[in-house]
N, C-alpha and C positions, 0 to 999 in steps of 0.2 A: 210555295209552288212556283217554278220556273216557266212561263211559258213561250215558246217562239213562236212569234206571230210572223209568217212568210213573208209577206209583204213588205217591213221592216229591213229586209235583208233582199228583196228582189229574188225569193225564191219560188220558184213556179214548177209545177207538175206538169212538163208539154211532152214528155215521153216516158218509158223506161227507164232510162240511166239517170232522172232525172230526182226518181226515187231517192236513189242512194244517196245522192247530195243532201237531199231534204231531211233523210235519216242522219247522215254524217251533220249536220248541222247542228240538228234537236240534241247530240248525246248528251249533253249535261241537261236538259229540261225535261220536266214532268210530260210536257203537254205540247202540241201544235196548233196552230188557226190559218186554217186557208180559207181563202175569201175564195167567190166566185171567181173574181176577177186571175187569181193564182191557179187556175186550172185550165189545161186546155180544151176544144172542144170534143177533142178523143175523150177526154175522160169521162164526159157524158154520153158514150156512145160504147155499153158495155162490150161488145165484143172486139173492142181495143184490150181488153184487160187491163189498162192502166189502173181505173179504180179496184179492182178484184187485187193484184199486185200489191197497190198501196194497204190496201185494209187490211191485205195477210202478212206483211212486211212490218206492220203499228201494232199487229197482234202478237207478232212471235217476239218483239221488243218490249210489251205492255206499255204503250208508247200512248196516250191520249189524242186521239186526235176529232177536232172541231172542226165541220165543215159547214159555211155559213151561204148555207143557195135559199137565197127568200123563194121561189116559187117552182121545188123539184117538180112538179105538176107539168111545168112548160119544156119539159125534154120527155122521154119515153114511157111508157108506160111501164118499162120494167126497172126504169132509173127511180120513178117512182117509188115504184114497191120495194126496191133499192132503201131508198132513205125512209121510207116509214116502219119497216124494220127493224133500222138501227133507231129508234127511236127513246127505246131504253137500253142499248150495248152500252157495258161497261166501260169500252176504250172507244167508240166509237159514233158519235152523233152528228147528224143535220139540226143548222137552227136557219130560224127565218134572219135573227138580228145578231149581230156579233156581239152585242154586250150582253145577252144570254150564253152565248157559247165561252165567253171568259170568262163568267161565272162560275159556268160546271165544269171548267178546265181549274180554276183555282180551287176548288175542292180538293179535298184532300182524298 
C-alpha cells in the first residue's frame, strides 16, 4: 500500500482548488494522511464546504483518507459529530495519533 502523507510534500487543504492538487497528487497511492496542521481553519468550519467537498471527492475516487485531529471535541459541535461518525467509514477516518492512522491506511 502506497501512501501520501501531505506534509511530506507541503500539501495543505486551505481552499477548494486546493482539493484537486491533493487528489492530483495521491493518483498513484492507496491512501492520504493529513495532519492537523495540513488543514486550514475553513475546514473546521463546516459551512466552508471544504471538508464536505474533500470526503465527497476521496469517495467517488475510493481514495483512503486519514485525518489525524487529537481533540475533534475543541472545534464545533457538529465537526464533532463530524468525525465520530466516520469512525468506522470505510475510506474515511479521524485518529487522535498518526501512527494509528498509518496503520489502518496500510491495510489492505
Amino acid at each position: 500500500m502506497q501512501t501520501l502523507i501531505a506534509a511530506d510534500y507541503n500539501l495543505r487543504v486551505d481552499s477548494m482548488p486546493y482539493i484537486q492538487t491533493l487528489l492530483e497528487s495521491a493518483y498513484s497511492a492507496d491512501g492520504v494522511l493529513l495532519l492537523k496542521g495540513d488543514l486550514s481553519p475553513a475546514f473546521f468550519d463546516l459551512r466552508s464546504g471544504i471538508a464536505g467537498e474533500l470526503f465527497q471527492k476521496c469517495t467517488n475516487c475510493r481514495l483512503k483518507l486519514a485525518l489525524v485531529i487529537p481533540e475533534p471535541a475543541s472545534y464545533s459541535e457538529r465537526f464533532t459529530e463530524l468525525a465520530r461518525e466516520h469512525t468506522n467509514h470505510k475510506l474515511i477516518r479521524f485518529f487522535a495519533l498518526e501512527s494509528d492512522a498509518l496503520k489502518w491506511l496500510e491495510k489492505a
